[in-house]
C-alpha positions as CSV (number, residue, x, y, z in Angstrom):
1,X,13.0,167.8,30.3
2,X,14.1,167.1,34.0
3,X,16.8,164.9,35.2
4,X,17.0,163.1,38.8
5,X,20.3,161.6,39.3
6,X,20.1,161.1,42.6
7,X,23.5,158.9,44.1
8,X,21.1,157.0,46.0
9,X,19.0,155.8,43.2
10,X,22.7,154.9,41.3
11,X,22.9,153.1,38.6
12,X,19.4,154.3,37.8
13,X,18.3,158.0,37.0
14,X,14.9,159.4,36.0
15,X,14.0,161.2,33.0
16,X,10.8,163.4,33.5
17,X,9.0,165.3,30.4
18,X,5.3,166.7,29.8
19,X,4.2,163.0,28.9
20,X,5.8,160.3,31.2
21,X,8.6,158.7,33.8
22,X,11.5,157.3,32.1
23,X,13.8,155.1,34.2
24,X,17.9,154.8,33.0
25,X,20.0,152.8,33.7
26,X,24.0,153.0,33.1
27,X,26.3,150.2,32.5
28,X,30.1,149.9,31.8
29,X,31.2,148.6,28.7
30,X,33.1,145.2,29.6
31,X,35.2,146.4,26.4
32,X,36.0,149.9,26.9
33,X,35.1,150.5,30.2
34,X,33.1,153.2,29.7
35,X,30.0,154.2,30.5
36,X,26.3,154.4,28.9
37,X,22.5,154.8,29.6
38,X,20.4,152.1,28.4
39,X,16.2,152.8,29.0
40,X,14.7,150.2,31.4
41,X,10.9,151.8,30.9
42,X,8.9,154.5,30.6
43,X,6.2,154.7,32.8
44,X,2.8,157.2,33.7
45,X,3.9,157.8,37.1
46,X,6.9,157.8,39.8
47,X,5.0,154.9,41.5
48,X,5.2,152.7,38.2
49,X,9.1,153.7,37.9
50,X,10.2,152.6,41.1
51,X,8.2,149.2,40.5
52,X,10.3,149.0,36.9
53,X,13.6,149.7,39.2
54,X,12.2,147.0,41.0
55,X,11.8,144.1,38.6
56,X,15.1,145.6,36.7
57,X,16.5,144.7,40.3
58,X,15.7,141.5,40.3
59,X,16.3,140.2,37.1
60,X,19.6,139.0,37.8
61,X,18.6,137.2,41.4
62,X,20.1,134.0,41.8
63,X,17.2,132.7,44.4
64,X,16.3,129.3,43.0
65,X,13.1,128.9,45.8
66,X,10.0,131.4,46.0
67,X,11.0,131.7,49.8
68,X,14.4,133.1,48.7
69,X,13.4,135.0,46.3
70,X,10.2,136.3,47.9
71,X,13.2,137.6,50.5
72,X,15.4,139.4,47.9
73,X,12.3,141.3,47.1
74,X,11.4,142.4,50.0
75,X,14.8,143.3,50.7
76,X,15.4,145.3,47.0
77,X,11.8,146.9,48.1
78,X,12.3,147.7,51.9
79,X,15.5,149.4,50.5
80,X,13.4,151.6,47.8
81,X,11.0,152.6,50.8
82,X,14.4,154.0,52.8
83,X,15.2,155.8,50.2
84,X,11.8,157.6,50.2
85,X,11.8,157.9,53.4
86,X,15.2,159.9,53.9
């Protein structure tokens, strides 16, 4: 099993084995401040878990039109395609 932690990708990390992509996630504990890794999705291929770190992503958006949130997006995407592009 491979890990790839990469400070870029933080808070998310990848879990790679003989049968898929798993994407992590780690939060702090409001209560004890510390930290854990919670699984956001397992997927076939990296492709499919940087669309999962996607949608994770934006979850939590607080755009309340499809303009804004069609902006987030691309704005949570275009800074995925940086990072693959480093």
């Amino acid at each position: 099993m491979k890990h790839i932690k990469d400070p870029n990708l933080h808070p998310y990390f990848i879990q790679i084995d003989e049968h898929n992509y798993s994407l992590y996630k780690t939060v702090i504990s409001g209560d004890s401040g510390k930290g854990y890794d919670i699984a956001i999705g397992h997927c076939s291929n990296m492709g499919s878990v940087l669309k999962c770190m996607i949608r994770d992503t934006m979850k939590d958006t607080q755009a309340t039109t499809i303009k804004e949130y069609l902006e987030e997006y691309n704005q949570v995407t275009n800074n995925i395609n940086k990072l693959l592009n480093l």
